[in-house]
PDB file with one MODEL, atoms N, CA, C and O in Angstrom:
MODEL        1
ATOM      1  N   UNK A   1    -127.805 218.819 -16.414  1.00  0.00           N
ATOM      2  CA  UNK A   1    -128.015 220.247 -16.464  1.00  0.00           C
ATOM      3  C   UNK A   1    -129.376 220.535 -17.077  1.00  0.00           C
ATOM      4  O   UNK A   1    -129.836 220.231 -18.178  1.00  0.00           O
ATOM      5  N   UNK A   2    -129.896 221.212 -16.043  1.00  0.00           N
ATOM      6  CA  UNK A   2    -131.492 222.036 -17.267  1.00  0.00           C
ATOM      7  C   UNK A   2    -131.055 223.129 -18.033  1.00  0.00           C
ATOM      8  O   UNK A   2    -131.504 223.310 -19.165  1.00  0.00           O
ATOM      9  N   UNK A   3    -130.314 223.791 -17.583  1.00  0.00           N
ATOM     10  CA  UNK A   3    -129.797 225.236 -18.969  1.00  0.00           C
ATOM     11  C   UNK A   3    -128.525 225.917 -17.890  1.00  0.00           C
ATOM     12  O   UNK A   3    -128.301 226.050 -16.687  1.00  0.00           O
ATOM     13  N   UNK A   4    -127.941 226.208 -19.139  1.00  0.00           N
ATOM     14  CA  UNK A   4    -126.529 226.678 -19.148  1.00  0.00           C
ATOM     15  C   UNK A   4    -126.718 228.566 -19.111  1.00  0.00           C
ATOM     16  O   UNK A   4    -126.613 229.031 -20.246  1.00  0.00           O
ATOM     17  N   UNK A   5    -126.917 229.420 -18.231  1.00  0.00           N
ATOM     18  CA  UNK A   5    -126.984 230.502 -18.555  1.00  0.00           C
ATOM     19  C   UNK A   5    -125.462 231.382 -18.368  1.00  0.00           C
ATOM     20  O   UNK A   5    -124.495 230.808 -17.868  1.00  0.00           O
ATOM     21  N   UNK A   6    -125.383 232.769 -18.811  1.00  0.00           N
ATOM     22  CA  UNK A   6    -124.811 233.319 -18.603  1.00  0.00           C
ATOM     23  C   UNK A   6    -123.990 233.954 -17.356  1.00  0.00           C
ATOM     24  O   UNK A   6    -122.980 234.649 -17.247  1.00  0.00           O
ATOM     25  N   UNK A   7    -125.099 233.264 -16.311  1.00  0.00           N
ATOM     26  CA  UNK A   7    -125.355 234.109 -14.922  1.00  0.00           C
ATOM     27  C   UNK A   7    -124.754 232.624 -13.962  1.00  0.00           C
ATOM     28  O   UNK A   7    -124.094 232.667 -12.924  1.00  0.00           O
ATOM     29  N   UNK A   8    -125.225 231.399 -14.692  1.00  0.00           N
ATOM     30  CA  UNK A   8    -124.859 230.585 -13.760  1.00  0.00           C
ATOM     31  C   UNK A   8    -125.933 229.293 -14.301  1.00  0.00           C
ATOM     32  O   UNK A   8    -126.754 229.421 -15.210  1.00  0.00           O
ATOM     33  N   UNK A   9    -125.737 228.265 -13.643  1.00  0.00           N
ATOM     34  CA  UNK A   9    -126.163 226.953 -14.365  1.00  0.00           C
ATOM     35  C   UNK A   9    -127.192 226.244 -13.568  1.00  0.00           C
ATOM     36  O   UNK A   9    -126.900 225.724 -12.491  1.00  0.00           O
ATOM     37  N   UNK A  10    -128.454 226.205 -14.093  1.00  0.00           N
ATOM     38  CA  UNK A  10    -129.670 225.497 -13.471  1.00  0.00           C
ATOM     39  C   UNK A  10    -129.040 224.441 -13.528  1.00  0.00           C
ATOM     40  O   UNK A  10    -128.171 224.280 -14.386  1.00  0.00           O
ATOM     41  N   UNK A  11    -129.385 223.393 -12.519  1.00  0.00           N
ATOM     42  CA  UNK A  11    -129.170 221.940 -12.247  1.00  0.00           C
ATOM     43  C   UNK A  11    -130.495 221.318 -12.111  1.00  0.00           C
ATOM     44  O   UNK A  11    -131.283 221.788 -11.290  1.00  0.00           O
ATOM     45  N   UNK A  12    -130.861 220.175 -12.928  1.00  0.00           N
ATOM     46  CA  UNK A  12    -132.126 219.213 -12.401  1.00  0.00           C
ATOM     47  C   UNK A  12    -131.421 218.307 -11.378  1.00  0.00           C
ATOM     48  O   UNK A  12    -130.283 217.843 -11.450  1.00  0.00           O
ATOM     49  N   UNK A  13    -132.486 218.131 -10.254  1.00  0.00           N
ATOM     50  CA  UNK A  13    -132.695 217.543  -9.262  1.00  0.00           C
ATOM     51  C   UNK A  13    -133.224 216.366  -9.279  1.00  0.00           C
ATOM     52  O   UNK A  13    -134.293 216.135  -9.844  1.00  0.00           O
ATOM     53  N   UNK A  14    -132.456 215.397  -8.593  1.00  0.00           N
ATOM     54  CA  UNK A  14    -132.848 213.811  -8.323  1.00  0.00           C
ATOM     55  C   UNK A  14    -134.308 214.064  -7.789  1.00  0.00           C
ATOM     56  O   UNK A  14    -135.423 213.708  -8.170  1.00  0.00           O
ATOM     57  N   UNK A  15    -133.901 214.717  -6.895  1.00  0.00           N
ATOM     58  CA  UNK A  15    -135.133 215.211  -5.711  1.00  0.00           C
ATOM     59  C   UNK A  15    -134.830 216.345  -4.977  1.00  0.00           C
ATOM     60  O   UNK A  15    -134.062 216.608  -4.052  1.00  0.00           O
ATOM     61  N   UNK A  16    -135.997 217.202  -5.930  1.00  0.00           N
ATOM     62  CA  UNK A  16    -135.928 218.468  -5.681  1.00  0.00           C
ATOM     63  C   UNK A  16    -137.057 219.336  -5.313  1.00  0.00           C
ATOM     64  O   UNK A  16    -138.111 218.990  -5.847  1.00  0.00           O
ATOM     65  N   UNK A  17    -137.141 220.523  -4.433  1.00  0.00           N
ATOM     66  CA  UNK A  17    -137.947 221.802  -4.704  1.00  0.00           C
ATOM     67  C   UNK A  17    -138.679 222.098  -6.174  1.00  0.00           C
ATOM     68  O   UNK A  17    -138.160 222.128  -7.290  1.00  0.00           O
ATOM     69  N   UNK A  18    -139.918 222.284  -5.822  1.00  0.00           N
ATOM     70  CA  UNK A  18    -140.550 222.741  -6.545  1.00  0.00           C
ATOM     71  C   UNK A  18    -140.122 224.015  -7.585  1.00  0.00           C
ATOM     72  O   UNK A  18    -139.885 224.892  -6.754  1.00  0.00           O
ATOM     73  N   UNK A  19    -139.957 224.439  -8.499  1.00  0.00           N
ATOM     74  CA  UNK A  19    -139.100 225.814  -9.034  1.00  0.00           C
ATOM     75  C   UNK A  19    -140.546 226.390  -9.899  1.00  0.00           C
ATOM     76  O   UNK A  19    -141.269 225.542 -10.422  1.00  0.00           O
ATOM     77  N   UNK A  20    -140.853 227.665  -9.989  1.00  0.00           N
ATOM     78  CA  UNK A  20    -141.964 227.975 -10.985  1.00  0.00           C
ATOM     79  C   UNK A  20    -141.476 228.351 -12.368  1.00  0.00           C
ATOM     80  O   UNK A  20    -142.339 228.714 -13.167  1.00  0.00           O
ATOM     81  N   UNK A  21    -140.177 228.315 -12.773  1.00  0.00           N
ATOM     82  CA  UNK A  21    -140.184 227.599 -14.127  1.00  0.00           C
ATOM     83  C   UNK A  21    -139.433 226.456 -14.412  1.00  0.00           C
ATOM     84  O   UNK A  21    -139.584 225.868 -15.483  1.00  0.00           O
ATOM     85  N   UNK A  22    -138.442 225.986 -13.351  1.00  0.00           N
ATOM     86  CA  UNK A  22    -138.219 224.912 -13.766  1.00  0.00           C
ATOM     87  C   UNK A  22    -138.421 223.955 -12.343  1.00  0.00           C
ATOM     88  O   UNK A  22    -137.835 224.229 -11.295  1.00  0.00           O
ATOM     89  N   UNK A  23    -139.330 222.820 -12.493  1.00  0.00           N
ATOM     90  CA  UNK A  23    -139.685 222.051 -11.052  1.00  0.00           C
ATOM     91  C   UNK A  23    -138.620 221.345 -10.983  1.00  0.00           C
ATOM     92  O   UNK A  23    -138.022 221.177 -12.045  1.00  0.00           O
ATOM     93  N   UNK A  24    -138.047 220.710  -9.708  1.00  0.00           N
ATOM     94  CA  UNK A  24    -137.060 220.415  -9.261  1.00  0.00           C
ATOM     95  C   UNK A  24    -135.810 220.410  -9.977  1.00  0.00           C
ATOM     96  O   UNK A  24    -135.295 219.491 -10.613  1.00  0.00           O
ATOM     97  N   UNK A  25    -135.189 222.214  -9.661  1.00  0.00           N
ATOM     98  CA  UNK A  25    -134.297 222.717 -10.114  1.00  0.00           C
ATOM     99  C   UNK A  25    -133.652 223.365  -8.659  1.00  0.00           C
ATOM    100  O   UNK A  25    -134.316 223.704  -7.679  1.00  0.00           O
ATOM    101  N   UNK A  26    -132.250 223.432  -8.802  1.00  0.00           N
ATOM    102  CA  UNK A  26    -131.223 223.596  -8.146  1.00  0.00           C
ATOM    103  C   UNK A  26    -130.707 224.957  -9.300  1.00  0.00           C
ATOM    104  O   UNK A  26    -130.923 225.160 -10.494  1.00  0.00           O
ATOM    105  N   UNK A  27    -130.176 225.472  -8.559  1.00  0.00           N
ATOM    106  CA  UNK A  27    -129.598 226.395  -9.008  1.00  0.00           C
ATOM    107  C   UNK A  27    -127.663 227.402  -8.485  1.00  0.00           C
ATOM    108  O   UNK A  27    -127.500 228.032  -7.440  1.00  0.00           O
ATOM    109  N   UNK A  28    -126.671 227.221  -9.496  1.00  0.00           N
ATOM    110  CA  UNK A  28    -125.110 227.647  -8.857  1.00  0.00           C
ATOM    111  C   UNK A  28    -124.812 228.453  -9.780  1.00  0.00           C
ATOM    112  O   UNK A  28    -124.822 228.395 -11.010  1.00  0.00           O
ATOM    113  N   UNK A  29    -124.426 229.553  -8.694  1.00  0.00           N
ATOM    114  CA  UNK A  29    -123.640 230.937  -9.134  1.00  0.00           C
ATOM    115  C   UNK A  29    -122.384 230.359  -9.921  1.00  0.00           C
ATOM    116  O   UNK A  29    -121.851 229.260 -10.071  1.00  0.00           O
ATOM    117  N   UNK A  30    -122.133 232.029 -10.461  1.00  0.00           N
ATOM    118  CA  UNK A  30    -120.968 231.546 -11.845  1.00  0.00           C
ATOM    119  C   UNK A  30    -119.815 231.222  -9.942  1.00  0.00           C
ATOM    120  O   UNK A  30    -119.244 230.166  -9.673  1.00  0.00           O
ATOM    121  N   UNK A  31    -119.830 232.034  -9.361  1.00  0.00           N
ATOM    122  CA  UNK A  31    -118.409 231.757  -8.285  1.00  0.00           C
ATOM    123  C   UNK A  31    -118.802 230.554  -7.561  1.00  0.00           C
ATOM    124  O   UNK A  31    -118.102 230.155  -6.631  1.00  0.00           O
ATOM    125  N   UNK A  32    -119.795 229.984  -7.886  1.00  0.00           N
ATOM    126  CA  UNK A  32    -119.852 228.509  -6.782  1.00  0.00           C
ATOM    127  C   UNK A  32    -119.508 227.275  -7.943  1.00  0.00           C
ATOM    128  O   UNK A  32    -119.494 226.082  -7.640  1.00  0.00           O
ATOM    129  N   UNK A  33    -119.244 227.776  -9.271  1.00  0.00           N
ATOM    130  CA  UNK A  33    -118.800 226.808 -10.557  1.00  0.00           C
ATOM    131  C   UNK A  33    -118.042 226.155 -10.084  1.00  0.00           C
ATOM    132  O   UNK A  33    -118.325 225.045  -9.634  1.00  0.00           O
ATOM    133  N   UNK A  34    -116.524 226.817 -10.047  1.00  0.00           N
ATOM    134  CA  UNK A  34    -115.125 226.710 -10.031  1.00  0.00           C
ATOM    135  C   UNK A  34    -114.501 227.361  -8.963  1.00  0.00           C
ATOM    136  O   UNK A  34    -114.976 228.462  -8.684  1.00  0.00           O
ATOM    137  N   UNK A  35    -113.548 226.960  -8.285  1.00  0.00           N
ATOM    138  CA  UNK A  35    -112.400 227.967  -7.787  1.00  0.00           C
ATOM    139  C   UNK A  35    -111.338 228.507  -8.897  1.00  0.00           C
ATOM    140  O   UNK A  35    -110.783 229.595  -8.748  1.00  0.00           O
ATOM    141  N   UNK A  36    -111.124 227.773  -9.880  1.00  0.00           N
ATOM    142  CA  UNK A  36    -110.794 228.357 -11.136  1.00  0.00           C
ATOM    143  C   UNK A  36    -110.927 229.704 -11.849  1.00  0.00           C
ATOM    144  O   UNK A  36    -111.370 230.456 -10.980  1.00  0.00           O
ATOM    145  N   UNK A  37    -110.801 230.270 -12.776  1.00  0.00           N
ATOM    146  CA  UNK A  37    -110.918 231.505 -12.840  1.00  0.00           C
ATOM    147  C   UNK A  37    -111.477 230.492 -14.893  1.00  0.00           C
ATOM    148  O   UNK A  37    -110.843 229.649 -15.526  1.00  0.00           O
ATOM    149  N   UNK A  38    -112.941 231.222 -15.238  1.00  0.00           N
ATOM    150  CA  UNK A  38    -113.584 231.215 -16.326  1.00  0.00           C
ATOM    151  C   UNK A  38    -114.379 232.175 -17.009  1.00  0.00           C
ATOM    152  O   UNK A  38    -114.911 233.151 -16.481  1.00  0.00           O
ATOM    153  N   UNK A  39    -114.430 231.872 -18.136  1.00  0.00           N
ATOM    154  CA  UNK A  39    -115.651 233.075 -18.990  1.00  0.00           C
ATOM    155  C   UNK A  39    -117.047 232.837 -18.763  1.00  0.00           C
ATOM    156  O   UNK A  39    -117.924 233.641 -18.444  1.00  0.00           O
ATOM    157  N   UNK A  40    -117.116 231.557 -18.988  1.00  0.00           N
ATOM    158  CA  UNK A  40    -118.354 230.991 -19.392  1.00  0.00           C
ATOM    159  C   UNK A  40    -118.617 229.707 -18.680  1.00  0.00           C
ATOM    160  O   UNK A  40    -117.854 228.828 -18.278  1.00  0.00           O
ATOM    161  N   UNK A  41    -119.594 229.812 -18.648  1.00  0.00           N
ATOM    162  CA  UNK A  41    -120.066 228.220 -17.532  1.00  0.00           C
ATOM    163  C   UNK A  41    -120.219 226.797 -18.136  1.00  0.00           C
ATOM    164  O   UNK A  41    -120.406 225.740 -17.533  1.00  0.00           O
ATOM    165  N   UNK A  42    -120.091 227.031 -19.533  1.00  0.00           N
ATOM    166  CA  UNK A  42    -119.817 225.746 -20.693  1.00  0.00           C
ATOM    167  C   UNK A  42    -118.276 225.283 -20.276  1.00  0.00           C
ATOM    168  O   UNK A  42    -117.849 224.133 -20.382  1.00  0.00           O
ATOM    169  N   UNK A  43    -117.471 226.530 -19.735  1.00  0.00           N
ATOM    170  CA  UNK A  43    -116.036 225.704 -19.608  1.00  0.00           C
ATOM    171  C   UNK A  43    -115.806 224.788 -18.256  1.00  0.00           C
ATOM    172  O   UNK A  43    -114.795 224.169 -17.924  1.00  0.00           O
ATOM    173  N   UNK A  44    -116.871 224.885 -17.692  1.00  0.00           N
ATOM    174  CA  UNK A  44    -116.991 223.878 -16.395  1.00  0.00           C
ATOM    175  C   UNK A  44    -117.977 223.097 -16.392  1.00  0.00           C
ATOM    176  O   UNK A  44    -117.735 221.940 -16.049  1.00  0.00           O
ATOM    177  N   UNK A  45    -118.901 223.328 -16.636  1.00  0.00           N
ATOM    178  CA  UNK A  45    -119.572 222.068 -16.875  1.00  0.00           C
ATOM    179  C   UNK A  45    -120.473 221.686 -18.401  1.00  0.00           C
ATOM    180  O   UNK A  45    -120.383 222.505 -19.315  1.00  0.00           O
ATOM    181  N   UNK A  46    -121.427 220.267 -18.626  1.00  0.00           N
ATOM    182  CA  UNK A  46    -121.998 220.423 -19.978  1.00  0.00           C
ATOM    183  C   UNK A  46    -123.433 220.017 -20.138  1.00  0.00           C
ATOM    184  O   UNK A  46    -123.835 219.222 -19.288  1.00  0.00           O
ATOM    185  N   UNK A  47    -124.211 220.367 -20.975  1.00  0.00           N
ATOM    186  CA  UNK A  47    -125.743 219.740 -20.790  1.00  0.00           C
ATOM    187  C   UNK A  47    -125.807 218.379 -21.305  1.00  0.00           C
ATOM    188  O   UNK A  47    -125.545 217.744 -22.327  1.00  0.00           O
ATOM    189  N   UNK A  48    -126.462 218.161 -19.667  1.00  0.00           N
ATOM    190  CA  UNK A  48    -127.053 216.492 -19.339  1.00  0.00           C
ATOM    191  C   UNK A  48    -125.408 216.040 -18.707  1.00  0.00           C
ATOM    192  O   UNK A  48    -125.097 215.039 -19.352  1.00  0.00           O
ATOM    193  N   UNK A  49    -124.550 216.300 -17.964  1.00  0.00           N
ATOM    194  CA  UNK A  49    -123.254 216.078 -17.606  1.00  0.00           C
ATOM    195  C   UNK A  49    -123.887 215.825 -15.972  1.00  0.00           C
ATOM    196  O   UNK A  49    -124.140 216.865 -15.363  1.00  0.00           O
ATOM    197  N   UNK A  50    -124.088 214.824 -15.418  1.00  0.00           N
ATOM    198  CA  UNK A  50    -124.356 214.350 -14.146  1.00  0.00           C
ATOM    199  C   UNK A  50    -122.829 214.930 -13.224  1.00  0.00           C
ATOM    200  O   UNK A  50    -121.640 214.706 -13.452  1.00  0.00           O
ATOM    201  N   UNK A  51    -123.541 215.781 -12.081  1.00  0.00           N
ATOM    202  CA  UNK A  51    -122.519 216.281 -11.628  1.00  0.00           C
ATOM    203  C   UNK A  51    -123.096 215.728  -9.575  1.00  0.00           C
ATOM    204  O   UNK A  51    -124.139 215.200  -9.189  1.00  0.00           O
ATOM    205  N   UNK A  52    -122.055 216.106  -8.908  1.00  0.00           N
ATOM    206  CA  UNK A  52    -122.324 216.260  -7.739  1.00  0.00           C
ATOM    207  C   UNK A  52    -121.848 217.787  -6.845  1.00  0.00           C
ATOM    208  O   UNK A  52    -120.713 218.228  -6.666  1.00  0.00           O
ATOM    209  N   UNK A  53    -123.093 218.313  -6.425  1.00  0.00           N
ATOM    210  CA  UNK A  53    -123.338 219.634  -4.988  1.00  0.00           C
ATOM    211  C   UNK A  53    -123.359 219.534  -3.532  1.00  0.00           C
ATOM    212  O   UNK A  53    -123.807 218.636  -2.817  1.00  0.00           O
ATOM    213  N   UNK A  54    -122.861 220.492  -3.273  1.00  0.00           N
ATOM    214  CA  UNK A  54    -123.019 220.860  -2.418  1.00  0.00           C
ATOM    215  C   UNK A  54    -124.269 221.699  -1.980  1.00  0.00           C
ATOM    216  O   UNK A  54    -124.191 222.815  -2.492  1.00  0.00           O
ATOM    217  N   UNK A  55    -125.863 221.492  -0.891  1.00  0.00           N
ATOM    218  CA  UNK A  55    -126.410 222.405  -1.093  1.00  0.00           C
ATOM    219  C   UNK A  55    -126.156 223.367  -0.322  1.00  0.00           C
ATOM    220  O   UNK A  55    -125.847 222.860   0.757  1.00  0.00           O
ATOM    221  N   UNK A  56    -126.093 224.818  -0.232  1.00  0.00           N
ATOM    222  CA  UNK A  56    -125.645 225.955   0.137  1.00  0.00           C
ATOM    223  C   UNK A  56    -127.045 226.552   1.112  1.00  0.00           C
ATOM    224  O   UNK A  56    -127.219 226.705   2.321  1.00  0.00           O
ATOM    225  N   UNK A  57    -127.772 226.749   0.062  1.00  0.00           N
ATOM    226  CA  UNK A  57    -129.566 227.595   1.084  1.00  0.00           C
ATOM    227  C   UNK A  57    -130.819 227.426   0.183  1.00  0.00           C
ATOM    228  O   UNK A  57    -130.675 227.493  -1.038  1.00  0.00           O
ATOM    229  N   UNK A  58    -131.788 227.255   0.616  1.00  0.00           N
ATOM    230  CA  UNK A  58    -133.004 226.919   0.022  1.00  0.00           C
ATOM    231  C   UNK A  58    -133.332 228.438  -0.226  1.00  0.00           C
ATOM    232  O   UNK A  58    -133.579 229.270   0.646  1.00  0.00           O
ATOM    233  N   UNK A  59    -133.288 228.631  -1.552  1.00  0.00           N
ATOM    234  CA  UNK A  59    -134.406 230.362  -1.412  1.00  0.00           C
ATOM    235  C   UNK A  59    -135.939 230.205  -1.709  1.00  0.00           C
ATOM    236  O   UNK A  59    -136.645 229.850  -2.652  1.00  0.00           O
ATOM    237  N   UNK A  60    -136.068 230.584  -0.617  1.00  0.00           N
ATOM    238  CA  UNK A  60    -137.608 230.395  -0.680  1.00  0.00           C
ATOM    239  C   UNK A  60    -138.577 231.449  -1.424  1.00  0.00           C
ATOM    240  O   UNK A  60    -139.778 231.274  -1.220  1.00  0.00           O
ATOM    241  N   UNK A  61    -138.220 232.483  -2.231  1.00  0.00           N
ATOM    242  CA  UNK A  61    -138.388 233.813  -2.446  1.00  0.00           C
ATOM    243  C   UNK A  61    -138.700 232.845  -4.195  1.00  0.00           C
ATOM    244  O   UNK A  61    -139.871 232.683  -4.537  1.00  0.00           O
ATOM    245  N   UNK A  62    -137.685 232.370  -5.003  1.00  0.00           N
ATOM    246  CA  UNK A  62    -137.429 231.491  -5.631  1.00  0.00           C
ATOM    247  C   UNK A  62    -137.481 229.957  -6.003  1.00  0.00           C
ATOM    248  O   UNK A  62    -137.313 229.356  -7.064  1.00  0.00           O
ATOM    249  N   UNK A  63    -137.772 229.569  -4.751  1.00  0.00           N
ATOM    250  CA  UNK A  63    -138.790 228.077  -4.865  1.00  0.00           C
ATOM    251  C   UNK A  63    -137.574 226.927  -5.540  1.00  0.00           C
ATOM    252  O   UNK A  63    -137.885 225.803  -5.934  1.00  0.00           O
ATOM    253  N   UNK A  64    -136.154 227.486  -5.568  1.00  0.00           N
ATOM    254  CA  UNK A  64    -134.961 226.616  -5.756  1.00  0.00           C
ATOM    255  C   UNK A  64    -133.764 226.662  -4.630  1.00  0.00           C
ATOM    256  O   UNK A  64    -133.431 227.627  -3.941  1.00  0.00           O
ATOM    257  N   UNK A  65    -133.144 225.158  -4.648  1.00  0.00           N
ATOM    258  CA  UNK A  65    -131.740 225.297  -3.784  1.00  0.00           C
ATOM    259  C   UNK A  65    -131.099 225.888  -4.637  1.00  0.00           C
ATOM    260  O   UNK A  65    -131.442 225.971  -5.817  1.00  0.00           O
ATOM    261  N   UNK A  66    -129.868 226.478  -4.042  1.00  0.00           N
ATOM    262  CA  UNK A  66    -128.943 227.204  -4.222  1.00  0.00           C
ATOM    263  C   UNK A  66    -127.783 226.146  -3.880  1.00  0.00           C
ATOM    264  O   UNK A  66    -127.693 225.590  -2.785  1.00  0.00           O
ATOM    265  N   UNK A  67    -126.845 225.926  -5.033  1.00  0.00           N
ATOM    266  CA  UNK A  67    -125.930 224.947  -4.677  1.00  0.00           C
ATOM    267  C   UNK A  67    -124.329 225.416  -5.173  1.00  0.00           C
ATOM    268  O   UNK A  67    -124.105 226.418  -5.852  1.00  0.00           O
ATOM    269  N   UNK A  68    -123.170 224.350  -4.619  1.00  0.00           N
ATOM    270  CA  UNK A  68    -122.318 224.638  -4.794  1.00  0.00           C
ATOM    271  C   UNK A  68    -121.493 223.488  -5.701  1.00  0.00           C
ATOM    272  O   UNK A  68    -121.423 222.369  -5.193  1.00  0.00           O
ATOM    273  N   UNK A  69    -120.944 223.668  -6.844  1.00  0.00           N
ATOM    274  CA  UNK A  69    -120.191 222.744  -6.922  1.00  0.00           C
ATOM    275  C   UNK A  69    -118.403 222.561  -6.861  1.00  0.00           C
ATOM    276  O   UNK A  69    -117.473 221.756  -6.913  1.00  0.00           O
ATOM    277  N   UNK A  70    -118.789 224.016  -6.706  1.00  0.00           N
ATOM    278  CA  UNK A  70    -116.200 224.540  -6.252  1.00  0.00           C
ATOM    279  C   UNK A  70    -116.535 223.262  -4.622  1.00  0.00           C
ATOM    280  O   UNK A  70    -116.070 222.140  -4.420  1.00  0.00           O
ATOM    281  N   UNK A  71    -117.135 223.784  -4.095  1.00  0.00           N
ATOM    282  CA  UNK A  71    -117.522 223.220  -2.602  1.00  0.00           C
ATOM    283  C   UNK A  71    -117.488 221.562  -2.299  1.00  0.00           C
ATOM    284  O   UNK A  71    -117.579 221.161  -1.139  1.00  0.00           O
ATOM    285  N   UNK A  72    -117.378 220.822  -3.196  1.00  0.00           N
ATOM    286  CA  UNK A  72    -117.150 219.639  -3.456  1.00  0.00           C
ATOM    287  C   UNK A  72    -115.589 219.285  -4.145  1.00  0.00           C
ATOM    288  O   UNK A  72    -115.378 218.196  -4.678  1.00  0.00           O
ATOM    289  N   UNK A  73    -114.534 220.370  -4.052  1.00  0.00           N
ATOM    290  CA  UNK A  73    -113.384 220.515  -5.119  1.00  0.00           C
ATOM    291  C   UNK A  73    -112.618 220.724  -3.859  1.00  0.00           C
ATOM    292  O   UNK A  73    -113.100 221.013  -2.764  1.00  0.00           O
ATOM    293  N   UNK A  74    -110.559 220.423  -4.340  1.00  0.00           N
ATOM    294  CA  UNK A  74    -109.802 221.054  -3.568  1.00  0.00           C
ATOM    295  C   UNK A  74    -109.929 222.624  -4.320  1.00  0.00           C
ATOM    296  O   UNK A  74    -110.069 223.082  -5.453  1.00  0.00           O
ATOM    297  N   UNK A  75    -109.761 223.187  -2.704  1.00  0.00           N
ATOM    298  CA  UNK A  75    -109.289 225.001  -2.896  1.00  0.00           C
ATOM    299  C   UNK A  75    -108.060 224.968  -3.987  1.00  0.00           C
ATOM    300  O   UNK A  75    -107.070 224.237  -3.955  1.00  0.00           O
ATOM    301  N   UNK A  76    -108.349 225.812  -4.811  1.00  0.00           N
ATOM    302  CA  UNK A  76    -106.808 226.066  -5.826  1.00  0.00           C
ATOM    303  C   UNK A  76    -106.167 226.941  -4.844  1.00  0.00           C
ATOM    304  O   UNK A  76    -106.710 227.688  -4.030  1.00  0.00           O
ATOM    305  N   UNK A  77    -104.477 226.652  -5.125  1.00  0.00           N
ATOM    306  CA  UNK A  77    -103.811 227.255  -4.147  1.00  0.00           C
ATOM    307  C   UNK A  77    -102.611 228.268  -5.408  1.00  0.00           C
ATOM    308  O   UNK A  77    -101.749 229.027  -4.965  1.00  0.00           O
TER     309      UNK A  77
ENDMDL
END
């Protein structure tokens, strides 16, 4: 993890997009966390916690992927 925000959790990249503040950074919404239901994005994942994504869309506006990690999970039923 590069930082844990409120909004959702930068990811460093093996090999990544360029980012203009963070270079090869990935980036997942709080709803692409979990299919779970959470407060905070510390309760799903942790910094420096090697995870695996799904990538979703390159924003080019933003100079980061956009990734998923529920998208790699079974659907909660």
């Amino acid at each position: 993890m590069a930082a844990i925000e409120s909004f959702g959790v930068f990811v460093a990249l093996d090999d990544g997009p360029k980012h203009p503040v963070f270079p090869g950074v990935g980036f997942i919404t709080m709803p692409e966390l979990s299919w779970r239901s959470f407060e905070d994005p510390s309760e799903i994942v942790s910094m420096g916690e090697r995870i695996t994504c799904e990538v979703l869309t390159f924003d080019t506006t933003n100079g980061e992927a956009r990734l998923s990690l529920r998208a790699t999970q079974p659907a909660s039923t």
